[in-house]
Residue frames as qw, qx, qy, qz and C-alpha x, y, z in Angstrom:
[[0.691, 0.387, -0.512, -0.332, 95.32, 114.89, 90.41],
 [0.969, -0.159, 0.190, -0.014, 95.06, 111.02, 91.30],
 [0.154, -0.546, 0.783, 0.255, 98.54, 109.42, 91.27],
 [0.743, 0.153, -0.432, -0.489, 98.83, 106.22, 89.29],
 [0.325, 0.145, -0.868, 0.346, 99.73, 104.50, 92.26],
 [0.416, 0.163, 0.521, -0.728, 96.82, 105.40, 94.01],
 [0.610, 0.255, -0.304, -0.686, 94.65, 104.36, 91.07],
 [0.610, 0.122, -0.741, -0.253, 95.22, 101.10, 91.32],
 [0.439, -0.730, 0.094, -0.515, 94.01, 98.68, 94.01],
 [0.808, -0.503, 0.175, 0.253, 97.03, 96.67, 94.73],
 [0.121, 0.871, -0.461, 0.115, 100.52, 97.00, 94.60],
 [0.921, -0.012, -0.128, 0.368, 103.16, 94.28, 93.79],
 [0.254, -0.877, 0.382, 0.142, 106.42, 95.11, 96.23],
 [0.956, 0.263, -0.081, 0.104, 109.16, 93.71, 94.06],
 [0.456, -0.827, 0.328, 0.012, 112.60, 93.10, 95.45],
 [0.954, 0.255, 0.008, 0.159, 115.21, 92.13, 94.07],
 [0.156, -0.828, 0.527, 0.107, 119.12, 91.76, 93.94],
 [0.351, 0.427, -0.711, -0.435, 120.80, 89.82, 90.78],
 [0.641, 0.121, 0.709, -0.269, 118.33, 87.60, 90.05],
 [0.191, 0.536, -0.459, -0.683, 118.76, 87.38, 86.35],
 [0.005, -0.082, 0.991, 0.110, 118.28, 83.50, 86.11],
 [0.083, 0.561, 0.822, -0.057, 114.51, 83.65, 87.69],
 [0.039, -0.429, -0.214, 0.877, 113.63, 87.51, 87.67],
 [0.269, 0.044, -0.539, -0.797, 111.86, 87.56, 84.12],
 [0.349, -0.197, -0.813, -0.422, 109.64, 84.48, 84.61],
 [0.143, -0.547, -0.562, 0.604, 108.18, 85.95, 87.97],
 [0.061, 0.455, 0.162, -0.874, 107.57, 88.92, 86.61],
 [0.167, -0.039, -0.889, -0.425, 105.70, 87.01, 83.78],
 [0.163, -0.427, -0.849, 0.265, 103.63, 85.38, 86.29],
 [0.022, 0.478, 0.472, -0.741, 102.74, 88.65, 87.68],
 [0.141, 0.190, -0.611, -0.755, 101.88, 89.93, 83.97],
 [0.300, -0.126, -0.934, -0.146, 99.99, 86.88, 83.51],
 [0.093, 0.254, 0.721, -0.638, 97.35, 87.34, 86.48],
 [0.045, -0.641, -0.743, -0.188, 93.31, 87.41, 85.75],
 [0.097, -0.896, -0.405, 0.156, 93.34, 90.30, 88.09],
 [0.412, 0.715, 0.144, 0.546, 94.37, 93.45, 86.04],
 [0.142, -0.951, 0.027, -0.274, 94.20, 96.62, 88.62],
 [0.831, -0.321, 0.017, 0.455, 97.81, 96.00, 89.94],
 [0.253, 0.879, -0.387, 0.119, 100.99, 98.51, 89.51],
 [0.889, -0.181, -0.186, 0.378, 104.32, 96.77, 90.30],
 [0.088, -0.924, 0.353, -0.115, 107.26, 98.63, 92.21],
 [0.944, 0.074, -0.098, 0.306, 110.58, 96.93, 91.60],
 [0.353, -0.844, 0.394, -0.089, 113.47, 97.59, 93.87],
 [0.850, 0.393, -0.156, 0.313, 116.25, 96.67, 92.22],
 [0.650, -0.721, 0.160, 0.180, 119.10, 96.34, 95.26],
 [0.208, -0.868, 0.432, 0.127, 121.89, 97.44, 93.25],
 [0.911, 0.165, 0.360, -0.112, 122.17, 94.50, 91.13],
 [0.024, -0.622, 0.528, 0.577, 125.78, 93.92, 89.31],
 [0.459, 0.103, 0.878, 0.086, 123.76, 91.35, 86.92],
 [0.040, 0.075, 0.490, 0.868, 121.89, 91.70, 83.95],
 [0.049, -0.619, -0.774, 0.124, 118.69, 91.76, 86.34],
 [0.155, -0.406, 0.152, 0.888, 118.65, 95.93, 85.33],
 [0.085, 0.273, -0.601, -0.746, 118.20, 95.24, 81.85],
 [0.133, -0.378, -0.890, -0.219, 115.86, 92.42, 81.87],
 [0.111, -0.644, -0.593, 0.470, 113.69, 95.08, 84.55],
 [0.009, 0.508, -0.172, -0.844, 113.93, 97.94, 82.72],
 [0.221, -0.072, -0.861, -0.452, 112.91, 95.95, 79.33],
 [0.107, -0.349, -0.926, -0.098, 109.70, 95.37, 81.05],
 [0.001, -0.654, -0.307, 0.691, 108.64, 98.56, 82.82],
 [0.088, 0.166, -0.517, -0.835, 109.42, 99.82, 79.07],
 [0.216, 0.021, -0.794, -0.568, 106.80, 97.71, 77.62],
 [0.373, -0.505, -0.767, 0.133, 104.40, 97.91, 80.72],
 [0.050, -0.593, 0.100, -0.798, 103.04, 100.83, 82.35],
 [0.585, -0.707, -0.095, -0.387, 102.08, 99.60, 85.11],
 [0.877, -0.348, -0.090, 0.320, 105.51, 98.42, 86.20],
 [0.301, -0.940, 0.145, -0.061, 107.93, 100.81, 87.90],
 [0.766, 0.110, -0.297, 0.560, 111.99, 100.16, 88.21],
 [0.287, -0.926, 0.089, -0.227, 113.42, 101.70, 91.04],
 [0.860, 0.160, -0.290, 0.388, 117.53, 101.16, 91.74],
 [0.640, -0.738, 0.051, 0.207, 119.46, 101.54, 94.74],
 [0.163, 0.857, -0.463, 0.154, 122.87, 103.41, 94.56],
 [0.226, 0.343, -0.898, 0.155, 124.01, 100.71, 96.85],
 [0.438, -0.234, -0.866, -0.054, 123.26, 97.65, 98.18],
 [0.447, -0.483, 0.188, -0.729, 120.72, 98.63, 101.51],
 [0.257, -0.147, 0.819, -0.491, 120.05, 94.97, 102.42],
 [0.175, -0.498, -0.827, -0.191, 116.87, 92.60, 101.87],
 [0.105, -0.617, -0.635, 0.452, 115.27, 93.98, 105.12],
 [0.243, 0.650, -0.040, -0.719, 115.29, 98.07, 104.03],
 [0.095, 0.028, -0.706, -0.701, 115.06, 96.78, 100.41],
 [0.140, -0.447, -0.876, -0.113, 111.92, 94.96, 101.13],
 [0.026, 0.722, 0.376, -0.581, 110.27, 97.89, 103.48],
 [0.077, -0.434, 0.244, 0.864, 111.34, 100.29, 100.93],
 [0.043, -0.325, -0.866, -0.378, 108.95, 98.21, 98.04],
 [0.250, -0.616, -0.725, 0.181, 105.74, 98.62, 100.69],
 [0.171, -0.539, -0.189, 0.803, 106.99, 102.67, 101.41],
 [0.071, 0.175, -0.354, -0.916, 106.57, 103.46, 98.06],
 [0.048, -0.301, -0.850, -0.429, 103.13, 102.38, 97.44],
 [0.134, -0.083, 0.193, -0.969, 99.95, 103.76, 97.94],
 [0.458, -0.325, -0.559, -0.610, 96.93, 101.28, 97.42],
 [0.793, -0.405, 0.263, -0.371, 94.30, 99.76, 99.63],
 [0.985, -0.088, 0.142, 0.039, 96.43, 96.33, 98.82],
 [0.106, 0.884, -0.455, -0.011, 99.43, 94.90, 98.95],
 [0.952, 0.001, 0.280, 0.123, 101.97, 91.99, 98.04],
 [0.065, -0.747, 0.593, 0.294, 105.25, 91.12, 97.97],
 [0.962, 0.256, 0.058, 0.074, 106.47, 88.73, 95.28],
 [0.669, -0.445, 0.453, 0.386, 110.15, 87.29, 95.54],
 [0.594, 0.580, -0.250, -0.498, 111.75, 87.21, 92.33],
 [0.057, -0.300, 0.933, 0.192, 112.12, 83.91, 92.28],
 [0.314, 0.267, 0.861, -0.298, 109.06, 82.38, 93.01],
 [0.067, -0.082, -0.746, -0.657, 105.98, 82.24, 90.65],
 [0.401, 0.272, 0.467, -0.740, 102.54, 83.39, 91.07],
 [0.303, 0.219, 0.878, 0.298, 99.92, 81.32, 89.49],
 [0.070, 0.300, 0.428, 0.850, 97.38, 83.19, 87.47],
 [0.383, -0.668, -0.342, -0.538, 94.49, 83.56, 89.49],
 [0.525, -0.276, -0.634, 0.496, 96.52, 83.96, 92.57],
 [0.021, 0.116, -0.068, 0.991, 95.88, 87.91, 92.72],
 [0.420, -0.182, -0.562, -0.689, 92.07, 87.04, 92.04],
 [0.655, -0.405, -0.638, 0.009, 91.04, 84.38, 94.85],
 [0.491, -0.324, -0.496, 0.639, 92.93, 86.35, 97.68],
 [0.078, -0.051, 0.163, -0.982, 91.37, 89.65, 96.78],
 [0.524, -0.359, -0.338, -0.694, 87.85, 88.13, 96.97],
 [0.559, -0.159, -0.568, 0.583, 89.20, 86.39, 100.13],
 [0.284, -0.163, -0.434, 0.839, 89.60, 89.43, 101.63],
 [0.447, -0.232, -0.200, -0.841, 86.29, 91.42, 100.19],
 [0.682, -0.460, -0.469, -0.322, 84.11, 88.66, 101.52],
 [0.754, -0.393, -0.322, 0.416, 86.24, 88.76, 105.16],
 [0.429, 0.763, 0.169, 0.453, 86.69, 92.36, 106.21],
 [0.773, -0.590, 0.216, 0.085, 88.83, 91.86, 109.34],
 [0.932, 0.002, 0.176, 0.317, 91.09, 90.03, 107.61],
 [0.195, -0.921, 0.143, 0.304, 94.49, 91.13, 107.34],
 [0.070, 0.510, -0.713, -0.476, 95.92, 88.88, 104.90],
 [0.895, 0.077, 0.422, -0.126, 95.07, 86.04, 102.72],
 [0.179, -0.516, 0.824, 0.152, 96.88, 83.62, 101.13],
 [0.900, 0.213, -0.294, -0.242, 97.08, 80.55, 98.99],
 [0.861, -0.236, 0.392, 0.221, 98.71, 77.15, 99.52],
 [0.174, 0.884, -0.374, -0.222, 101.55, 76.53, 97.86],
 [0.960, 0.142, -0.036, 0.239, 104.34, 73.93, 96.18],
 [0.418, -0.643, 0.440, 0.467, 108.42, 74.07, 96.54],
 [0.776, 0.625, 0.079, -0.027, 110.23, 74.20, 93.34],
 [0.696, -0.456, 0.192, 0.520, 113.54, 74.34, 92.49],
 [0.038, 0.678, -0.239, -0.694, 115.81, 76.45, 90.85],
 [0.104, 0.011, 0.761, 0.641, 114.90, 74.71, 87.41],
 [0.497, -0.073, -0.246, -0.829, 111.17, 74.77, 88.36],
 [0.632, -0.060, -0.740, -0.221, 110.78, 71.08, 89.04],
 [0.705, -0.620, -0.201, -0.278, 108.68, 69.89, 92.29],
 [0.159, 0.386, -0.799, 0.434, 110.55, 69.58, 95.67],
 [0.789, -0.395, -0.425, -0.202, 108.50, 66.61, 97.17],
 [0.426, -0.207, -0.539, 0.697, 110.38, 67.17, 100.55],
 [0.182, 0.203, 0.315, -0.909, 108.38, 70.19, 101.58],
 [0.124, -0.526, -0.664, -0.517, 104.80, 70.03, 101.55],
 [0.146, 0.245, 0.328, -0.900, 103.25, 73.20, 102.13],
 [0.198, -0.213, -0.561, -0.775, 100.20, 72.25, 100.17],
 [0.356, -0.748, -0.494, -0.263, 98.69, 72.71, 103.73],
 [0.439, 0.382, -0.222, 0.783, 98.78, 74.84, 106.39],
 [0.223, -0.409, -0.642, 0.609, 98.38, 76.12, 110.15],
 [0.027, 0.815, 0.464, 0.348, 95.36, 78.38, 110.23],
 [0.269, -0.134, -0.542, 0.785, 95.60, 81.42, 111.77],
 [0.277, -0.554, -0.490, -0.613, 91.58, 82.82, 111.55],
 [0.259, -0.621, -0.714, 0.195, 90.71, 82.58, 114.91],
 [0.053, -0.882, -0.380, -0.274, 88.58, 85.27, 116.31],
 [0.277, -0.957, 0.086, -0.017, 91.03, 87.44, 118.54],
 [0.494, 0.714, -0.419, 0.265, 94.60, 88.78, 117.99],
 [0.324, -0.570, 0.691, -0.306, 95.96, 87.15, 121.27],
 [0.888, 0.099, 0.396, -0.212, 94.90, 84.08, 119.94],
 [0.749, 0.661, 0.032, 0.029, 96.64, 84.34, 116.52],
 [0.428, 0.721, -0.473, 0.271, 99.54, 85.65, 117.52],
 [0.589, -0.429, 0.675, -0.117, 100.03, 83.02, 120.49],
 [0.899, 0.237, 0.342, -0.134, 99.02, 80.31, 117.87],
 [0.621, 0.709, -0.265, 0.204, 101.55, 81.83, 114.99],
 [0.097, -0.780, 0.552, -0.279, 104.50, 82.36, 117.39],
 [0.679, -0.380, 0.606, -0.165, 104.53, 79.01, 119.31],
 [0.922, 0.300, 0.217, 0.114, 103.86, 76.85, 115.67],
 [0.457, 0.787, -0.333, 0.248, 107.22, 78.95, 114.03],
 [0.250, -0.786, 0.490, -0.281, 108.94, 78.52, 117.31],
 [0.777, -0.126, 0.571, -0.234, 108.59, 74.56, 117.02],
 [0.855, 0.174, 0.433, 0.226, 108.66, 73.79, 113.30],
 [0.501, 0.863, -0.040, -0.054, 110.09, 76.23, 111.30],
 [0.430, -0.604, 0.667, 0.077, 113.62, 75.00, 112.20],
 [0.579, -0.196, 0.776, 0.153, 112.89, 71.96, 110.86],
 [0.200, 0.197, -0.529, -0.801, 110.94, 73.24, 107.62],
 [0.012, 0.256, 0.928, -0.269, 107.97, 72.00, 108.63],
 [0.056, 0.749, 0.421, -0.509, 106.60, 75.57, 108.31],
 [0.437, 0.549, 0.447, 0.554, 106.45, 77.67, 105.55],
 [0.205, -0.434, -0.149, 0.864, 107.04, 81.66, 106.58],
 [0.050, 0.139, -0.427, -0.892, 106.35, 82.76, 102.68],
 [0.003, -0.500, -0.853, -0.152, 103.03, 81.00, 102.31],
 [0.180, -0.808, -0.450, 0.334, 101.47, 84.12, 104.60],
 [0.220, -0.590, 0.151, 0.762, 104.47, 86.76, 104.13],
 [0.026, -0.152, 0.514, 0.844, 103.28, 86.83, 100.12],
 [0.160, 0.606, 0.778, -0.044, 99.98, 86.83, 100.44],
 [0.113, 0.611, 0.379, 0.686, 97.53, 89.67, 99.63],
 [0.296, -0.439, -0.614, 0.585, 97.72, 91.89, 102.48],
 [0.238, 0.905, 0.281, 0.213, 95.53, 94.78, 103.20],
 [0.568, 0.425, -0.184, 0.680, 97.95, 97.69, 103.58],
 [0.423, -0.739, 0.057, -0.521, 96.54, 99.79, 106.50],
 [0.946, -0.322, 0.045, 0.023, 96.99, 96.68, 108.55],
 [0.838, 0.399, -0.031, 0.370, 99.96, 96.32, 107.36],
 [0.142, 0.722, -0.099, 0.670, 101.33, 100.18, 107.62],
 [0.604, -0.725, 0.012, -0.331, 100.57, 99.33, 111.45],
 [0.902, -0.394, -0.045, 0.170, 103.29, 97.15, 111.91],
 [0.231, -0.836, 0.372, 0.330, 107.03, 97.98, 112.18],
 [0.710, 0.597, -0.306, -0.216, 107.59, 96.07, 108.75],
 [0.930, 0.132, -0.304, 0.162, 110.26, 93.76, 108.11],
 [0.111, -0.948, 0.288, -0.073, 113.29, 94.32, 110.50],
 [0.401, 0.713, -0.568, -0.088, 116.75, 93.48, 110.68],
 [0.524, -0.472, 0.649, -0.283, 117.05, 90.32, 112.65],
 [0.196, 0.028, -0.970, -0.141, 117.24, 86.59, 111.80],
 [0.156, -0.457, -0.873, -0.065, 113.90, 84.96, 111.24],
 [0.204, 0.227, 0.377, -0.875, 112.36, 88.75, 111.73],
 [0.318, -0.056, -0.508, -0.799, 109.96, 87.38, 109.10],
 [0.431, -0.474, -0.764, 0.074, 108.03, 85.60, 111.71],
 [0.215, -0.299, -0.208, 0.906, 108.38, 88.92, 113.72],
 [0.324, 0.083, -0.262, -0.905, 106.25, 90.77, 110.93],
 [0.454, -0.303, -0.498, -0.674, 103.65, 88.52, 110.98],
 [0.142, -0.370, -0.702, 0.592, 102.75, 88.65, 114.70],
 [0.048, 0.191, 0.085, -0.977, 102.42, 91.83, 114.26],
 [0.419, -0.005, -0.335, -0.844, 100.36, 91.83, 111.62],
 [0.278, -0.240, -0.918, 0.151, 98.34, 88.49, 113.56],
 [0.147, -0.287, -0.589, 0.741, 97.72, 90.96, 115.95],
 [0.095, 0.195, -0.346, -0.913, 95.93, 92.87, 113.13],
 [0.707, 0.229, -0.036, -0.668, 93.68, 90.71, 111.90],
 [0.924, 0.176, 0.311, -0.138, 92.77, 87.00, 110.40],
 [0.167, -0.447, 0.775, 0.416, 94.84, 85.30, 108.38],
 [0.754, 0.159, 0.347, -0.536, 92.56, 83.79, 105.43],
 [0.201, -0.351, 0.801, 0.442, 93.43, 81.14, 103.61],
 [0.708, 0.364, -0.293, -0.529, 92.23, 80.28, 99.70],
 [0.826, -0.220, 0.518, 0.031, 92.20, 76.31, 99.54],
 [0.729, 0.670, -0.117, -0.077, 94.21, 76.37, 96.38],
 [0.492, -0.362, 0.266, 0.745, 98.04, 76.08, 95.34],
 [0.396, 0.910, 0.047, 0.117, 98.07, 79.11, 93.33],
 [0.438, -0.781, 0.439, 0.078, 102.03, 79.69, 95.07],
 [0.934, 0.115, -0.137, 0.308, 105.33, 77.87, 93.58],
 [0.238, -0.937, 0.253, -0.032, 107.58, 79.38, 95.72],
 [0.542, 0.667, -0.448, 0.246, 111.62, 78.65, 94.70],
 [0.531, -0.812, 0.242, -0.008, 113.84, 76.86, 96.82],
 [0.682, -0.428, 0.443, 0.394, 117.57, 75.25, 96.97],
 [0.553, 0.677, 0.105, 0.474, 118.88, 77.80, 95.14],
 [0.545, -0.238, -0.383, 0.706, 121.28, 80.19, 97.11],
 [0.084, -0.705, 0.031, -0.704, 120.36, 83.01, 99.18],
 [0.149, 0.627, -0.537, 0.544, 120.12, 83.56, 102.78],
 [0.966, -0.177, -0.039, -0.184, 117.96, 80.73, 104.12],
 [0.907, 0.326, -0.198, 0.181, 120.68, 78.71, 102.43],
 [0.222, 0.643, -0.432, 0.592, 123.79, 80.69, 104.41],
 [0.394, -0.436, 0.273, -0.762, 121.78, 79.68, 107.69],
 [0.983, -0.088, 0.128, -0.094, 121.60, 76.24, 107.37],
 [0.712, 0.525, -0.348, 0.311, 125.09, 76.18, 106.60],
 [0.726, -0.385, -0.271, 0.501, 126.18, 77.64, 109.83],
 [0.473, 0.131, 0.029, 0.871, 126.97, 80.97, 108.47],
 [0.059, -0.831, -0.465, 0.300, 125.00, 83.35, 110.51],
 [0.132, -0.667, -0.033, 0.733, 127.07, 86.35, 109.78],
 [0.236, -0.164, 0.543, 0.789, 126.79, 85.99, 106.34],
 [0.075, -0.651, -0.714, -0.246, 123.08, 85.63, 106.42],
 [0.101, -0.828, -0.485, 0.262, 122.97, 88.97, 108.31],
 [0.339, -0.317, 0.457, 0.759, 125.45, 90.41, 106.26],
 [0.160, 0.151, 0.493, 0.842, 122.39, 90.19, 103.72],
 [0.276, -0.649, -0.676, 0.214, 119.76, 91.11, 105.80],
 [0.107, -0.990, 0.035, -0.087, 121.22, 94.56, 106.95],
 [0.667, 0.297, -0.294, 0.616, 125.30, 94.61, 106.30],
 [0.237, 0.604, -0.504, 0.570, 125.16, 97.18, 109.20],
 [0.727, -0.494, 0.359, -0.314, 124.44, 95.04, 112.20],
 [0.897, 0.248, -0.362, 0.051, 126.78, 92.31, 110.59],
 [0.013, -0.697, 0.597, -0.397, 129.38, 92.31, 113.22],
 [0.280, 0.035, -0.907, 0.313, 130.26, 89.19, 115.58],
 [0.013, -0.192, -0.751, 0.632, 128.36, 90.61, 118.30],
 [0.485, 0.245, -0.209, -0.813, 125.36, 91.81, 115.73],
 [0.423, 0.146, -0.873, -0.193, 125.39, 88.52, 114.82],
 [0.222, -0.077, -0.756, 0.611, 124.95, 87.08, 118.12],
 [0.332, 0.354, 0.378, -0.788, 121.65, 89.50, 119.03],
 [0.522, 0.216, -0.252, -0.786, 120.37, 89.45, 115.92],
 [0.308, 0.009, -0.951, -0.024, 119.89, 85.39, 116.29],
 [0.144, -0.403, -0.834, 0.349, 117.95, 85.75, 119.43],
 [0.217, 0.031, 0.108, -0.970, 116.12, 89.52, 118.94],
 [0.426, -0.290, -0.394, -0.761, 112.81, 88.17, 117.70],
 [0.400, -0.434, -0.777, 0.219, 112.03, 86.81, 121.42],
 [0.369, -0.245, -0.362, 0.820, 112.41, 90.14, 122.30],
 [0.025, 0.097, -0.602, -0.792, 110.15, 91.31, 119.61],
 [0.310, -0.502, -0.756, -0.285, 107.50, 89.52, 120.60],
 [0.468, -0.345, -0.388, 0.715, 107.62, 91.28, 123.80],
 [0.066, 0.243, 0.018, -0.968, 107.59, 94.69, 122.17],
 [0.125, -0.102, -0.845, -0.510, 105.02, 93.65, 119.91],
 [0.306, -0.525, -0.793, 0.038, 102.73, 93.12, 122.45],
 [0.230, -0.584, -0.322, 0.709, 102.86, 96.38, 124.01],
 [0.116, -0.149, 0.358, 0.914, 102.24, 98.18, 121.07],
 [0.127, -0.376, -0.754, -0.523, 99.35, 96.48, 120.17],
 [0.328, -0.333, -0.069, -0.881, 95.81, 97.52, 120.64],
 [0.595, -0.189, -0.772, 0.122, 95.35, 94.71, 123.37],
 [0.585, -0.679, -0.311, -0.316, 93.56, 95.03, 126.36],
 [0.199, -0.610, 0.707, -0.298, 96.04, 95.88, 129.96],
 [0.898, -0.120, 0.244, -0.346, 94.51, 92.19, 130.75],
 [0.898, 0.430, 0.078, -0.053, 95.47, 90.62, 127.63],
 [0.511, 0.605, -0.551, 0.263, 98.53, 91.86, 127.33],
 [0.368, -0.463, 0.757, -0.278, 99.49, 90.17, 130.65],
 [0.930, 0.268, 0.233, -0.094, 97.82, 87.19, 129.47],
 [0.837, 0.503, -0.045, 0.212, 100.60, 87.41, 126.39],
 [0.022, 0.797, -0.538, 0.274, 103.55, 88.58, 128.35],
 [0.623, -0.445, 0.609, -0.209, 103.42, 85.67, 130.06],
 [0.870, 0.466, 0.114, 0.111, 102.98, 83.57, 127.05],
 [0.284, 0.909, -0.245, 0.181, 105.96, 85.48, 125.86],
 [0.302, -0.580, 0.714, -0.249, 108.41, 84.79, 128.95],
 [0.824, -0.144, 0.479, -0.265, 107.36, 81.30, 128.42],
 [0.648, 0.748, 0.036, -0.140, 108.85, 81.16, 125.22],
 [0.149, 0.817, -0.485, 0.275, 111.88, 82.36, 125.93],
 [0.546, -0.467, 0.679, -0.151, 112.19, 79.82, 128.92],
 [0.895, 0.087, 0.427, -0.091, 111.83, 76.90, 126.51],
 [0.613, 0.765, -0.177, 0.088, 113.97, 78.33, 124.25],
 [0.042, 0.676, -0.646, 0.352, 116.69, 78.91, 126.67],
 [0.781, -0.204, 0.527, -0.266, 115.97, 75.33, 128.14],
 [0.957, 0.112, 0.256, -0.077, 116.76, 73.80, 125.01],
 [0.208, 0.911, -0.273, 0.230, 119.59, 75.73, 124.33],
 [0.490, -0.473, 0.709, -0.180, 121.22, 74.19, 127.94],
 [0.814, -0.239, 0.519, -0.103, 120.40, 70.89, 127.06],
 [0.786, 0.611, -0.038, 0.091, 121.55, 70.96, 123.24],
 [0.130, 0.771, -0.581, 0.225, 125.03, 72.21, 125.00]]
């Protein structure tokens, strides 16, 4: 007998951990979509809020949406993987529960990917919002660095060097790509989200390495900032408390400390896994080591 998770062909990973304020009107959004065939799996991280009730209340009144609660907290990182484990379609997408999918965002990025059959993710543009909803006209992500080109040593030199340059300064947009519509094989290949700072550039090498990146010219995306979580802990200066929610058990001084610098190291492994050529990967090891020196070059001179 067909599951009903198989039946469908995507799968919203929802994560979440007391989001009570935005956590309905996301899951609205998703409600709300043109394209029907969708199950949702909500991972609900232990939540001492009334984000439970409001999730539960909807799975009730939806079959196709799932509640699934954690005895204890596990972390974003295994909260998020744990969304993606349980699923079973050909597609996949995480949605934050803050942020807001517009209605035909499911729609454009799955005919994205039918007409493009390489591709390993696509993606709309997107707007900042704040925690009331209202534009943030300091970020404009309502474009964005391609990554299409024709070979994964290309994509994932191109993705790695632009994150390594502007995403500091918010220049770059991580979520634009990381909530797209990805396909899930492609996906299933990489080593998902792990436990470092800024591993969310980490996953999508990987998944670079996979395939295209296609992008829908739309904003169909409103994607929630300055509102607190762990971005927001990280521009403060408080690293350990941002990996505190990342993966409370690498939270330690010296956890801390690695987990800042791991995703050079990442890129590294990355490459060797992939299905690159012995060539190529020398080609991107060296790319790699080059990285690192400019990293640790500005590092000296910033001291």
């Amino acid at each position: 007998m067909t599951s009903k998770a198989a039946s469908k062909r995507l799968t919203i990973g929802f994560p979440v951990y007391n989001g009570d304020a935005c956590v309905a009107e996301a899951i609205e959004s998703v409600i709300a979509q043109t394209f029907t065939d969708w199950e949702m799996i909500i991972c609900d991280n232990a939540s001492t809020d009334r984000t439970g009730d409001i999730c539960r209340d909807f799975a009730a009144r939806d079959s196709r949406i799932r509640y699934v609660r954690n005895d204890v907290n596990i972390g974003l990182t295994r909260n998020f993987n744990k969304a993606f484990e349980l699923s079973k379609s050909e597609l996949f997408k995480w949605v934050a529960h803050d942020d807001i999918c517009l209605p035909t965002f499911f729609e454009r990025c799955i005919e994205a990917l039918d007409a493009n059959p390489t591709a390993a993710v696509a993606y709309p543009l997107s707007r900042a919002i704040d925690g009331n909803g209202n534009p943030v006209d300091r970020y404009d992500w309502t474009q964005a660095h391609r990554y299409d080109q024709p070979s994964g040593a290309e994509r994932f030199q191109a993705l790695t060097a632009d994150f390594d340059q502007l995403n500091r300064a918010g220049t770059q947009n991580t979520g634009m790509y990381l909530f797209g519509v990805m396909r899930s094989r492609l996906l299933g290949k990489t080593r998902l989200h792990m436990s470092h700072m800024w591993a969310d550039i980490s996953i999508l090498a990987e998944l670079a390495l996979e395939g295209p990146f296609i992008e829908v010219p739309e904003v169909l995306s409103l994607l929630r900032v300055e509102i607190p979580h762990a971005s927001a802990m990280m521009l403060q200066g408080n690293l350990q408390g941002w990996q505190e929610v990342l993966d409370p058990r690498y939270a330690t001084k010296v956890g801390t400390q690695i987990s800042r610098y791991r995703r050079y190291w990442e890129y590294f492994v990355s490459v060797g896994r992939s299905d690159l050529g012995p060539a190529a990967k020398a080609r991107m090891i060296g790319f790699c080591t080059t990285l690192v020196a400019r990293r640790a070059y500005n590092l000296a001179v910033r001291r």
